[in-house]
Backbone bond lengths (Angstrom), bond angles and torsions (degrees), N, CA, C in turn:
res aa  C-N    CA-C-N  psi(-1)  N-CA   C-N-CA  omega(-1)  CA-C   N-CA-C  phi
1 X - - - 1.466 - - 1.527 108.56 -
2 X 1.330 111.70 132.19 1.459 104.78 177.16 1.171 134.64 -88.64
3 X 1.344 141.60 173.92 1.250 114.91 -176.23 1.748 117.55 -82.20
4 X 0.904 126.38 -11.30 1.465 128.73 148.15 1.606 119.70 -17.79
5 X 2.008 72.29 -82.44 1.506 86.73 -177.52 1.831 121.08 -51.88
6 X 1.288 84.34 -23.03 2.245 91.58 -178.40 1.537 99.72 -57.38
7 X 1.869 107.79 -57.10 1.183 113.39 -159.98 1.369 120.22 -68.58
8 X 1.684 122.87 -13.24 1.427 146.61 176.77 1.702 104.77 -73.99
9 X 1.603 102.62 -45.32 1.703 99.90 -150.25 2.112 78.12 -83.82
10 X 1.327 134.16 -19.45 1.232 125.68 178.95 1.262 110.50 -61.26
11 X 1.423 118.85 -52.27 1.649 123.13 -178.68 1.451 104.63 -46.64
12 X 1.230 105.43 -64.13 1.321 115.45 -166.39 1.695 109.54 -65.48
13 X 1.452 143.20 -12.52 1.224 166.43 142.68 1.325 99.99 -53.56
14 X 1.150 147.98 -33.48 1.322 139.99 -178.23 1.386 106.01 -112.64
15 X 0.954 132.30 -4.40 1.796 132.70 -167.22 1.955 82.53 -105.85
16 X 1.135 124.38 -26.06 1.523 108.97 173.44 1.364 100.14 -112.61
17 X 0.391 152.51 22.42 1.805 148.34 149.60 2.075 100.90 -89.51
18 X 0.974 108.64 -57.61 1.368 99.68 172.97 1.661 113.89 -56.85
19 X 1.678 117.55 -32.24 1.362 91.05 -156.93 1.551 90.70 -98.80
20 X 1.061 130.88 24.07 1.791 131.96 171.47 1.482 113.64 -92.05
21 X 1.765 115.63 1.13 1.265 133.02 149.96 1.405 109.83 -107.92
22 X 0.613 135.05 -67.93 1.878 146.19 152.56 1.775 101.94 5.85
23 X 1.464 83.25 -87.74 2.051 82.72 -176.08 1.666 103.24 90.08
24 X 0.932 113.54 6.55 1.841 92.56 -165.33 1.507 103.01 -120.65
25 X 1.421 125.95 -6.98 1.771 115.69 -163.79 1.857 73.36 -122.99
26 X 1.397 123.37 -43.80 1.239 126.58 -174.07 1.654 92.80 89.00
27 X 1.374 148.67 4.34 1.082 120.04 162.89 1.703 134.24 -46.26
28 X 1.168 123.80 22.77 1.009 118.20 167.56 1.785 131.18 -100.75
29 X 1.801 93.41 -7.95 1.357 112.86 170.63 1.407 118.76 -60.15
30 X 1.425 109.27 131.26 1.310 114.79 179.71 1.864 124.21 -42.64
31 X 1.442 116.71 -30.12 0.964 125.66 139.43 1.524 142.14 -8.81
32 X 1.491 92.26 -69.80 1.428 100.28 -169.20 1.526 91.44 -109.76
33 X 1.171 147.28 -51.39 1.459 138.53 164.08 1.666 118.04 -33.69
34 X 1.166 115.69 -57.30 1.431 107.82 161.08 1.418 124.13 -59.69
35 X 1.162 134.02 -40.76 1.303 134.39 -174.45 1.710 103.01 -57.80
36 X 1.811 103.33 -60.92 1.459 93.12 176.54 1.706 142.10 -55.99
37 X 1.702 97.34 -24.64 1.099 95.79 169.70 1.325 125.38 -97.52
38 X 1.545 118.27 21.43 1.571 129.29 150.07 1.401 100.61 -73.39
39 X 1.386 100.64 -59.50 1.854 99.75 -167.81 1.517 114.88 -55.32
40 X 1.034 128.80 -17.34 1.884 141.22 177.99 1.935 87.66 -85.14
41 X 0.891 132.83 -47.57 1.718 131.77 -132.08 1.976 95.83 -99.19
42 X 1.761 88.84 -23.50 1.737 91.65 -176.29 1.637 110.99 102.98
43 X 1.454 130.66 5.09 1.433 133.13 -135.28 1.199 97.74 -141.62
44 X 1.466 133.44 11.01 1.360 113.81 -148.69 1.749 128.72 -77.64
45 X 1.438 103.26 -8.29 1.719 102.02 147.52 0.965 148.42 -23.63
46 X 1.741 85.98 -62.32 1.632 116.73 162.76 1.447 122.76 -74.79
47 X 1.199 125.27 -24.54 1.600 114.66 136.88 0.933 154.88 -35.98
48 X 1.573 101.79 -48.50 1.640 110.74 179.70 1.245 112.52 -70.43
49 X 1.762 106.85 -48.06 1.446 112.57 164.88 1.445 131.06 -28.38
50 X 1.085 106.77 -59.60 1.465 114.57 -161.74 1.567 84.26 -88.88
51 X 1.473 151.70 -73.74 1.475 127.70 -178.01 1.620 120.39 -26.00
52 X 1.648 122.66 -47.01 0.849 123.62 -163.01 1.530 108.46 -67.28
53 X 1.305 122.15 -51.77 1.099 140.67 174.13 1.980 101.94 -54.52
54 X 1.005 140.36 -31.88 1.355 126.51 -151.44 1.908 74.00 -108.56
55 X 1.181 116.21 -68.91 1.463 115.24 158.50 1.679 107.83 8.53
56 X 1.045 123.72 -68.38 1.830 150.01 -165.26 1.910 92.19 -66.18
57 X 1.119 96.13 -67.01 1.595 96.64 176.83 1.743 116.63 -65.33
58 X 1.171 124.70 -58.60 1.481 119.12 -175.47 1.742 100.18 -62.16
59 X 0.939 124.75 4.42 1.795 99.14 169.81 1.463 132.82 -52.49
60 X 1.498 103.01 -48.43 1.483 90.80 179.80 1.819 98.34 -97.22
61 X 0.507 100.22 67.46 1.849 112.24 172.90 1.136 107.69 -134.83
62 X 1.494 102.90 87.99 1.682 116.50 169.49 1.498 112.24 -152.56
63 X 1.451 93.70 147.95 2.255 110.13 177.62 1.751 92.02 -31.59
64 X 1.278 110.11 137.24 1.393 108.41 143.25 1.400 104.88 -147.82
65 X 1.395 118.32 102.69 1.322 132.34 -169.59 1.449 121.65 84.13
66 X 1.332 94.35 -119.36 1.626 82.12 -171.89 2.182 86.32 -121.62
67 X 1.722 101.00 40.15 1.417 114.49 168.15 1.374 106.13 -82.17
68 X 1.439 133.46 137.62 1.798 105.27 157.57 1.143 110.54 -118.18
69 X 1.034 112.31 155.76 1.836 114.44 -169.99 1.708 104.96 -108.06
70 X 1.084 98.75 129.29 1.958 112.37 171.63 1.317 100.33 -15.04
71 X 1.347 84.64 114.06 1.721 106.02 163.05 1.685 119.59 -50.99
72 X 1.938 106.07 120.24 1.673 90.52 178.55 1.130 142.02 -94.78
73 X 1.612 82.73 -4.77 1.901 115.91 -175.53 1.545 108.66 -57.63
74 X 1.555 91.59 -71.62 1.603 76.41 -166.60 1.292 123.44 -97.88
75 X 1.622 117.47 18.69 1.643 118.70 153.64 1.302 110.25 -67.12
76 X 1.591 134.67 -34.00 1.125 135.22 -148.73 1.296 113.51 -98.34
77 X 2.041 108.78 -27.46 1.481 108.63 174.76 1.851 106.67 -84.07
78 X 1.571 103.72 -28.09 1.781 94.25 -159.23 1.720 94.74 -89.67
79 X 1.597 133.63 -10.67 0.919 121.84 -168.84 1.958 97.67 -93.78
80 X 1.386 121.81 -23.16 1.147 128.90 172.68 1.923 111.58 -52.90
81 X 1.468 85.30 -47.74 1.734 99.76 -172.17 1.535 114.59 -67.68
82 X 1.317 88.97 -43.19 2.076 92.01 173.08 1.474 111.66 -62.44
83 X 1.479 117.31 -59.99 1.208 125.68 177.02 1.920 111.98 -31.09
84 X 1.503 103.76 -66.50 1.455 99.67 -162.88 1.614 98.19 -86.44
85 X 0.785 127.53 -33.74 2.019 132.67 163.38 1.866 100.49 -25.49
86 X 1.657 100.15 -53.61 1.342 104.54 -148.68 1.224 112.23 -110.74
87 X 1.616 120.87 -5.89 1.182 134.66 155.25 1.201 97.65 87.23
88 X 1.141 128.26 14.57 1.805 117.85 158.15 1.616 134.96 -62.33
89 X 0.798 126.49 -179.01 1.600 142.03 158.72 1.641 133.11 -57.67
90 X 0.887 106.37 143.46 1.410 94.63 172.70 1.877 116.97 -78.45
91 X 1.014 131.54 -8.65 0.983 126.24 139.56 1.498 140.97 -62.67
92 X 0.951 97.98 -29.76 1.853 109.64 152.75 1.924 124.27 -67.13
93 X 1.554 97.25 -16.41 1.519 109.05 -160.55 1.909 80.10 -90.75
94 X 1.242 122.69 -28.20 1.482 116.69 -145.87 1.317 80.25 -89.52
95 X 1.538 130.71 -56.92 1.382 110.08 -178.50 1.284 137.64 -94.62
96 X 1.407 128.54 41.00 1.356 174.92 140.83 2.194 100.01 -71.55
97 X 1.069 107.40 -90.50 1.616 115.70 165.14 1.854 111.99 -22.95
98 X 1.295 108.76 -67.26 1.556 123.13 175.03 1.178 103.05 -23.87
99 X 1.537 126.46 -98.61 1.373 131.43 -152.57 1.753 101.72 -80.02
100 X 1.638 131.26 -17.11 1.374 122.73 178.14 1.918 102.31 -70.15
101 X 1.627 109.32 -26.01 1.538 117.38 -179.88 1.804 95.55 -46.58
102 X 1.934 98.36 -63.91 1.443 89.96 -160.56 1.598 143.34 -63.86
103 X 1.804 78.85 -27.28 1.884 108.36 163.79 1.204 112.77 -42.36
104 X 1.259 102.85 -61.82 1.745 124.13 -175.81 1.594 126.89 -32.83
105 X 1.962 77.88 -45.36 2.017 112.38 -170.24 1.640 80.13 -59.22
106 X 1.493 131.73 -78.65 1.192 135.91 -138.56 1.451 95.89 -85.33
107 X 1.106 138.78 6.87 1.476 127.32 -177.83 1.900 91.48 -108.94
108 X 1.053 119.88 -40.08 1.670 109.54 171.13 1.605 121.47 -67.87
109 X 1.751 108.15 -38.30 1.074 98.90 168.71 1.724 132.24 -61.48
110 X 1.400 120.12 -24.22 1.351 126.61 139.53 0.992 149.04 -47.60
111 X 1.817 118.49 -18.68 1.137 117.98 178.86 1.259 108.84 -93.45
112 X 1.477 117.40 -26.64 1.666 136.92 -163.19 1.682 93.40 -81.77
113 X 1.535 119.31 -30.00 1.913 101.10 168.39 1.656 105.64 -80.66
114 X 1.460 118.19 -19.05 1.504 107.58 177.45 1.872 113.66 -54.90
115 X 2.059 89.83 -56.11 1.824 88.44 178.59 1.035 138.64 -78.13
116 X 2.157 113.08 13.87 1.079 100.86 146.74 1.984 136.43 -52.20
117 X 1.151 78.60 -22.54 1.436 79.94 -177.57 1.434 120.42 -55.35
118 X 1.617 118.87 -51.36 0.916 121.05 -174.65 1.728 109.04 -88.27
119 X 1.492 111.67 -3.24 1.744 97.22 155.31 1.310 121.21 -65.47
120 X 1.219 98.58 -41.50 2.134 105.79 176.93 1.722 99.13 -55.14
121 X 0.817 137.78 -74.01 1.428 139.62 142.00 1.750 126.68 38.21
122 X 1.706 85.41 -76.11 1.385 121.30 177.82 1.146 99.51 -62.17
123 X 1.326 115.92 -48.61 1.510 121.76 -161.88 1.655 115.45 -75.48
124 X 1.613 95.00 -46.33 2.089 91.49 152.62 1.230 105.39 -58.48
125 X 1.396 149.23 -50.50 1.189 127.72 -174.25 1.635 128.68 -45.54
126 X 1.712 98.86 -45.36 1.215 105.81 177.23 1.578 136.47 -64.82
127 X 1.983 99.60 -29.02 1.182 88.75 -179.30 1.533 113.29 -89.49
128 X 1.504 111.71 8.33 1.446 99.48 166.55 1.744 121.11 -121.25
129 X 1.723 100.57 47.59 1.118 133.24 -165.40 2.112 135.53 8.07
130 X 1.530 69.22 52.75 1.308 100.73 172.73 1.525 116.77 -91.47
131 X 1.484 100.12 89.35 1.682 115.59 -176.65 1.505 100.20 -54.79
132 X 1.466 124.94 -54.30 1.629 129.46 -150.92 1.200 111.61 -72.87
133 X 1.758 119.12 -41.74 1.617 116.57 142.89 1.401 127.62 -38.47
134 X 1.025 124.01 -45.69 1.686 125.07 179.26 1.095 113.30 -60.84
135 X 1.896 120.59 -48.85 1.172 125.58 163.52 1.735 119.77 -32.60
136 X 1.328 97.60 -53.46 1.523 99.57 -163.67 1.282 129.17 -97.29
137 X 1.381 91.69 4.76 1.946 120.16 162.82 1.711 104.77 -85.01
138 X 1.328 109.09 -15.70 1.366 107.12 -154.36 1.824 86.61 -101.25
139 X 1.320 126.08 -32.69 1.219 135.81 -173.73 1.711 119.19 -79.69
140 X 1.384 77.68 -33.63 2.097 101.65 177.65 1.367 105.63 -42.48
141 X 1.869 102.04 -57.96 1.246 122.38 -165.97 1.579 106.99 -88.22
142 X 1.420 143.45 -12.46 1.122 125.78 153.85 1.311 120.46 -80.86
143 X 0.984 138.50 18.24 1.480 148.45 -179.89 1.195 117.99 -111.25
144 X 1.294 117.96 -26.80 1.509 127.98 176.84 1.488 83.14 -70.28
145 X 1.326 127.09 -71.98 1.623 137.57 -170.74 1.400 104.81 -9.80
146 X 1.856 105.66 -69.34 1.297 137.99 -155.33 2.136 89.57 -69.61
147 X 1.307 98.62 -48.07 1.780 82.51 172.59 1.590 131.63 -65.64
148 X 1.283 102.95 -15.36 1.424 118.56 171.48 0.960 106.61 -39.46
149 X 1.829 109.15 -54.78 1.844 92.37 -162.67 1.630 95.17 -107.29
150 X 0.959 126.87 22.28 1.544 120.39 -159.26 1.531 89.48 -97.14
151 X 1.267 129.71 -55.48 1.244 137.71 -178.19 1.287 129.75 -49.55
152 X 1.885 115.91 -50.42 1.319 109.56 163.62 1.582 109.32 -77.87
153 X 1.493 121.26 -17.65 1.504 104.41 175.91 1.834 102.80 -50.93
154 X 1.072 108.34 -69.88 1.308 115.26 -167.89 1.602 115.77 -56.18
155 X 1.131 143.64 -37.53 1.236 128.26 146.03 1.617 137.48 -15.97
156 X 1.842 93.55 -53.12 1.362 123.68 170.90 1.407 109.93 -68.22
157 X 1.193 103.89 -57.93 1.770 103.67 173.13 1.809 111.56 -46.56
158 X 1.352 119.62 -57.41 1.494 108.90 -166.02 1.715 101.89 -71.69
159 X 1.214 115.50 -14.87 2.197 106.33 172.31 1.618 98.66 -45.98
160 X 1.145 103.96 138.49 1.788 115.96 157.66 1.579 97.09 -57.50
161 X 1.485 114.81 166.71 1.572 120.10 178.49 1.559 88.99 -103.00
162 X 1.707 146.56 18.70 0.995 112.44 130.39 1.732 141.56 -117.98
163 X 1.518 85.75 29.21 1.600 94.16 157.37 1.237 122.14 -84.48
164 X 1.250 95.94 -18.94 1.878 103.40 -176.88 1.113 101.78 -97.88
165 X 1.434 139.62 -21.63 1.899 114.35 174.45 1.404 98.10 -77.12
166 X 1.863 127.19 -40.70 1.778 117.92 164.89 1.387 121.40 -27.74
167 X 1.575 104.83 -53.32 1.468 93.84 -166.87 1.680 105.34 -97.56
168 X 1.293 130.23 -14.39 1.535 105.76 158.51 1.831 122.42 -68.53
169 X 1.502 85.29 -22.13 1.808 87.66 173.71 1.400 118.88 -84.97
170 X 1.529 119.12 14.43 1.572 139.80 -174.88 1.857 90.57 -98.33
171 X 1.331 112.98 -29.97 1.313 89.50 -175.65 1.018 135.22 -91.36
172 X 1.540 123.53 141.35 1.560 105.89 -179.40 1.083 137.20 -66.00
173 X 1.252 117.49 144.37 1.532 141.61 -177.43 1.574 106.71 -42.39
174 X 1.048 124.58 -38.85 1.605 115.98 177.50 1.048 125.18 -87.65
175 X 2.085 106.95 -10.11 1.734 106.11 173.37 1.818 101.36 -76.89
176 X 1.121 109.75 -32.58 1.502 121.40 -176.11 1.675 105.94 -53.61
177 X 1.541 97.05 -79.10 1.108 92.46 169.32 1.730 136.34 -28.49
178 X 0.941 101.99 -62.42 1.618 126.20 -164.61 2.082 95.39 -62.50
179 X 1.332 105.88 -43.06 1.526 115.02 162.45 1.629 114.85 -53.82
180 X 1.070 112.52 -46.36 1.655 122.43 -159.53 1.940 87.28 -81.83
181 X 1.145 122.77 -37.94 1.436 109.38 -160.46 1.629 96.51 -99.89
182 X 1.590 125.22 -2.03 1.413 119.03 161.94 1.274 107.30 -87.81
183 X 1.422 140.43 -43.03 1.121 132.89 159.28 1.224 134.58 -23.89
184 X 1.844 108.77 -57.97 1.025 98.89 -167.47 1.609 115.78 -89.57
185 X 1.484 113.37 1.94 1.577 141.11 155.44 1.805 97.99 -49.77
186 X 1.341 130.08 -63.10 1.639 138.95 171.61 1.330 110.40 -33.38
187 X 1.973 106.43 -56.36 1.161 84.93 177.64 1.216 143.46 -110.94
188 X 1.916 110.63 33.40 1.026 122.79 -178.59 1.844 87.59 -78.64
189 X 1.147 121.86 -31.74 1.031 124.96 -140.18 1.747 104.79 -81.05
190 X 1.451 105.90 -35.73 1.501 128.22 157.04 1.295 117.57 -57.05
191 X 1.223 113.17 -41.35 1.462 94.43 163.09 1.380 128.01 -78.34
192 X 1.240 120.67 -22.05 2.164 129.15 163.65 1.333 82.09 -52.36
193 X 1.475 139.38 -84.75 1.842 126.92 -167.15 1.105 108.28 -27.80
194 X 1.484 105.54 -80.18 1.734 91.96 -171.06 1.915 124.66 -62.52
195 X 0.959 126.64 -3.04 1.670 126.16 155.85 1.550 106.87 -66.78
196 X 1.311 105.54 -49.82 1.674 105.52 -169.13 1.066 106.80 -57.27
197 X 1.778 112.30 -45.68 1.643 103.62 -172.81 1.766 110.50 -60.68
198 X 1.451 115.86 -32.28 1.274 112.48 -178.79 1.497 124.22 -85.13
199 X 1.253 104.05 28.32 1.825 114.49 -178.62 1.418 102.18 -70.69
200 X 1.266 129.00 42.36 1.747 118.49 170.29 1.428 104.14 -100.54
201 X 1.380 134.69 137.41 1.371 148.94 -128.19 1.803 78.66 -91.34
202 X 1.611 110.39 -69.82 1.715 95.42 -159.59 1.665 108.59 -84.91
203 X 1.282 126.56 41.97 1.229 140.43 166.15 2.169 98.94 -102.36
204 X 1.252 96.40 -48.08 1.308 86.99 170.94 1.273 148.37 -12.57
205 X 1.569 112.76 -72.86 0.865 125.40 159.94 1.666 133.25 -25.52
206 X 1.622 112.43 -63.90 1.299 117.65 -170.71 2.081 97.00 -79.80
207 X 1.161 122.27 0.03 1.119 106.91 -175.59 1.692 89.63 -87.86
208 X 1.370 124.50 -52.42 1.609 114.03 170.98 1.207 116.21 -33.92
209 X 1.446 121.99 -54.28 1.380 118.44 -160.66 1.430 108.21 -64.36
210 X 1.399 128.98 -10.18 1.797 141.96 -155.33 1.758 82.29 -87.20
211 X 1.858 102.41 -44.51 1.714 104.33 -150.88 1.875 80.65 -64.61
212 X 1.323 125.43 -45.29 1.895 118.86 -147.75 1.618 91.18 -86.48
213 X 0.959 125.99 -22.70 1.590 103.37 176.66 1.652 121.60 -95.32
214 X 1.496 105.28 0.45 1.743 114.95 169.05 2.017 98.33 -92.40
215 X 1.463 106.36 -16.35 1.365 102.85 -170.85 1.918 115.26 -80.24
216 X 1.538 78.25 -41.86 1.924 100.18 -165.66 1.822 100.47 -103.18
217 X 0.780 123.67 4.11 1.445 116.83 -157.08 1.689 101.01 -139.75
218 X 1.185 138.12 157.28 1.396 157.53 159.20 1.079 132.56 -95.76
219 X 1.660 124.05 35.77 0.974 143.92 -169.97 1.508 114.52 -83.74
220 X 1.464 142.94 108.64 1.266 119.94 177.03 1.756 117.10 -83.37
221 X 1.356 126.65 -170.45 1.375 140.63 -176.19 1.638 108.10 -36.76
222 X 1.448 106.21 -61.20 1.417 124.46 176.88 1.753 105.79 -36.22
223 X 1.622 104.18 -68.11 1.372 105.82 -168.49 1.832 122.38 -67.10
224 X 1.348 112.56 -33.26 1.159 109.03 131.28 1.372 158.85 -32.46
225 X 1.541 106.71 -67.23 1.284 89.44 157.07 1.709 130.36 -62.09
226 X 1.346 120.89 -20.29 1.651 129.08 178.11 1.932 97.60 -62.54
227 X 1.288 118.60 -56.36 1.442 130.51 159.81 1.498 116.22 -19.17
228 X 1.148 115.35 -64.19 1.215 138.34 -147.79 1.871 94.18 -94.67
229 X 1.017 102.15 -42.73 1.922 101.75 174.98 1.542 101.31 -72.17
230 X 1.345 127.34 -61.10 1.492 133.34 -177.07 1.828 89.74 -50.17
231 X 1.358 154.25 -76.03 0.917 141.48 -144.31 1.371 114.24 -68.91
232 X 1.231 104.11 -24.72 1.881 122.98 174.57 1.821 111.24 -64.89
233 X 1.291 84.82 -73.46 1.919 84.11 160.43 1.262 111.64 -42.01
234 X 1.259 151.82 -81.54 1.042 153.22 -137.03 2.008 108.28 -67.72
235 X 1.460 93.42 -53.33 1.620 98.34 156.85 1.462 134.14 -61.18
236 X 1.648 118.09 -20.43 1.003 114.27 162.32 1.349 116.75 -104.71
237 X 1.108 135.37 -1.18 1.597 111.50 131.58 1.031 137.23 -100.64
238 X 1.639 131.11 16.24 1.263 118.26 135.60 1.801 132.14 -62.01
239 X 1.436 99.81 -19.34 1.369 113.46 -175.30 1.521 118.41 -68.69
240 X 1.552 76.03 -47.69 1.545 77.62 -148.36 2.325 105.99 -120.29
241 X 1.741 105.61 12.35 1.077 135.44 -170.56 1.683 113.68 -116.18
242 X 1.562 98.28 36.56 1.920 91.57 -170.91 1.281 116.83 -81.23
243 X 1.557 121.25 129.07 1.186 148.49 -176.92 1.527 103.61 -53.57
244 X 1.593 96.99 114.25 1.932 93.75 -176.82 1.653 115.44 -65.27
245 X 1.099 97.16 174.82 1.532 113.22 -159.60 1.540 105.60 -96.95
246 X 1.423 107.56 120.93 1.662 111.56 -148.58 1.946 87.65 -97.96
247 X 1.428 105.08 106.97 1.642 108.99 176.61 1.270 118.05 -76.20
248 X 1.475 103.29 136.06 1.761 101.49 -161.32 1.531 112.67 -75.65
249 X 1.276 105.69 -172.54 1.487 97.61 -161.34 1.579 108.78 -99.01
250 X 1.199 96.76 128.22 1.742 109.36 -168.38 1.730 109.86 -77.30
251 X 1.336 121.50 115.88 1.021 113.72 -178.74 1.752 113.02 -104.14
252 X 1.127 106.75 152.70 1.570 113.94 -175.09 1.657 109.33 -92.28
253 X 1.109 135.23 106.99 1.563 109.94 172.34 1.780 98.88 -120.58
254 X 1.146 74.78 147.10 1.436 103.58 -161.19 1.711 99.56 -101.48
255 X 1.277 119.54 137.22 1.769 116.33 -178.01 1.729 95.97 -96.22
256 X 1.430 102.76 95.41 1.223 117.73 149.93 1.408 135.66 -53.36
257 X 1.112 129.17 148.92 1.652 100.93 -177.96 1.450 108.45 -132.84
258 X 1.305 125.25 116.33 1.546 125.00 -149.19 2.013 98.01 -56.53
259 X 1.405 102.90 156.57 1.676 111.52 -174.06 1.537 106.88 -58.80
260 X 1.846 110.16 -43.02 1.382 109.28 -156.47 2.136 92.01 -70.58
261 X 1.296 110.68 -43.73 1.432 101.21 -174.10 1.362 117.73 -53.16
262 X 1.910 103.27 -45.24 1.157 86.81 176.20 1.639 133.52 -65.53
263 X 1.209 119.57 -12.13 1.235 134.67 -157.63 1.789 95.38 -84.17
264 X 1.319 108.41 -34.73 1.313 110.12 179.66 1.232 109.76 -68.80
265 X 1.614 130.88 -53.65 1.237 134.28 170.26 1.634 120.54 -44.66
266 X 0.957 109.06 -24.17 1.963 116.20 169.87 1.303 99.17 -88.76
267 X 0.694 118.14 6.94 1.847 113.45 178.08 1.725 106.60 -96.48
């Protein structure tokens, strides 16, 4: 790995570690964290893959309260890096991801009692209305975030790629296993979410038609998704694009009064 690539997969190691507090670009989804660190690594096939797939599992993995849900950042960048480093599988990537999720859980929940500190901080700043302090209490503590993953990325980065196929090939076959067939249990389970969310009666339909043309047809991802945009347009302007209502043509009639009657009436 070169040092480029170190100094690339760091940016990108800190741009998801920040946004797994952040919330707003979502770069911390396995998705887009894996993808980038295919696109840095040279592999990016094998990125999408393995995001998309871990993608399926982290869905319902979210804060609820003061719950935190498995970290996605840095399962998704250090399990990306081993994977294509070490030339494994994506089944090797899923149970690699697994236990870095739970590490992750307890390594954020530690950092988030550190920046209390510097919220109390903020808060002296504020009441003696010192904006530029607040700022930099507020930055203190996203940076620790951003080191979260920057640190074990880079650890991972300086391993040779064959200490790391040794020690994933150190593990046993039934932790792997037993990972690969809970996983893919996650993301049966990600996909029940996303159906549920789409339980609207006249959405129905075009979600069948997705199941008979992946069944009968040879369409890959690409042509699908082109499918799936053309059918969207078409529903949203039938929906929501109704053709005004063409008012018929109003005629005036006028009570004429034939010549001979009238002619009689002047008489």
């Amino acid at each position: 790995m070169s040092v480029i690539q170190i100094i690339l997969l760091l940016i990108v190691a800190g741009i998801t570690g920040m946004g797994s507090v952040l919330d707003e670009a979502q770069t911390h989804r396995p998705l887009v964290a894996c993808t980038l660190v295919g696109l840095v690594l040279g592999d990016i096939t094998t990125g999408i893959i393995l995001g998309g797939t871990l993608e399926m599992m982290a869905l319902g993995w979210m804060n609820v309260g003061l719950a935190m849900a498995p970290d996605t950042a840095i399962a998704s960048v250090i399990s990306t890096i081993l994977v294509i480093t070490a030339h494994q599988g994506i089944g090797e990537g899923i149970a690699i991801a697994v236990p870095l999720a739970a590490a992750g859980q307890a390594l954020t929940i530690f950092v988030r009692t550190i920046t209390v500190f510097f919220i109390h901080q903020a808060d002296n700043y504020a009441a003696k209305g010192n904006f530029r302090g607040i700022e930099v209490m507020h930055l203190f503590a996203l940076s620790l975030q951003a080191l979260r993953v920057m640190i074990p990325t880079l650890i991972i980065s300086l391993i040779s790629a064959d200490a790391v196929s040794s020690f994933l090939g150190a593990i046993p076959e039934v932790i792997t296993g037993g990972l690969q067939i809970g996983g893919g249990i996650i993301v049966v389970v990600g996909y029940a979410m996303v159906i549920n969310m789409m339980d609207v009666p006249y959405l129905k339909p075009f979600f069948y038609m997705g199941f008979l043309f992946a069944a009968f047809t040879n369409f890959n991802l690409v042509g699908f998704g082109g499918l799936g945009l053309c059918l969207a347009l078409v529903f949203t302007h039938l929906k929501y694009n109704v053709l005004p209502q063409v008012q018929p043509a109003v005629t005036v009639s006028h009570n004429v009064v034939d010549d001979d009657l009238d002619d009689d009436l002047d008489a």
